[in-house]
N, C-alpha and C positions, 0 to 999 in steps of 0.2 A: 858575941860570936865566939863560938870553940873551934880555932883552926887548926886541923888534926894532919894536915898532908899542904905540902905546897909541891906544883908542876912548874917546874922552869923551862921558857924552850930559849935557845939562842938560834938567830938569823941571818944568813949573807943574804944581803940583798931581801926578796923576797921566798930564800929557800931554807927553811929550818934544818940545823946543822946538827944540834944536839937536845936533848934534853933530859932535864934531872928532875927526878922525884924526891922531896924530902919529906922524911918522916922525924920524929924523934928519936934519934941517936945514929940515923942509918942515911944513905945518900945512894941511890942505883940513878947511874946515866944508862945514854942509848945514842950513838954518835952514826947519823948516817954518813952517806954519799950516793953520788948520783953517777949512773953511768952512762955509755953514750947515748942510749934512747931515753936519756933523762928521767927513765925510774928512779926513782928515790928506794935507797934498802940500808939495812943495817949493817954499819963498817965495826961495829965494836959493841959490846956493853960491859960494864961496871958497877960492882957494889962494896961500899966502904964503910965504914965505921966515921959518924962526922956529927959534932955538934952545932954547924951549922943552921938546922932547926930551927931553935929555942929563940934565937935574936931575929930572926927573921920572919918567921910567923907574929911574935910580936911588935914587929915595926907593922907589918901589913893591918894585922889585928884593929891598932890605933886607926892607919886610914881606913878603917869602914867605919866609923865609927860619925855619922852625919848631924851637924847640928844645926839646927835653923837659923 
């Protein structure tokens, strides 16, 4: 498997709070919030510069990896 992109989401409770996209060498977040009729919208976004990546795609990479 060639893992080319990883999606992060973090959770309170059961309300997704943030999430990160990784690529190779790059990192954009997206950080909502919720207002009082509990729409969910977007409080922020972010892109950086991150190696990140490289060690993380290949930790996952190994768990798909299925053996009998």
């Amino acid at each position: 498997m060639n893992i080319t992109e990883l999606l992060i989401t973090g959770f309170d409770g059961e309300r997704a709070v943030f999430a990160v996209n990784l690529s190779p060498d790059m990192a954009r977040a997206i950080f909502t919030e919720s207002d009082d009729d509990g729409q969910v919208t977007v409080d922020a976004t972010a892109q950086y510069a991150s190696g990140l990546f490289g060690p993380l795609a290949k930790l996952f990479d190994g768990m798909t990896i299925v053996s009998p």
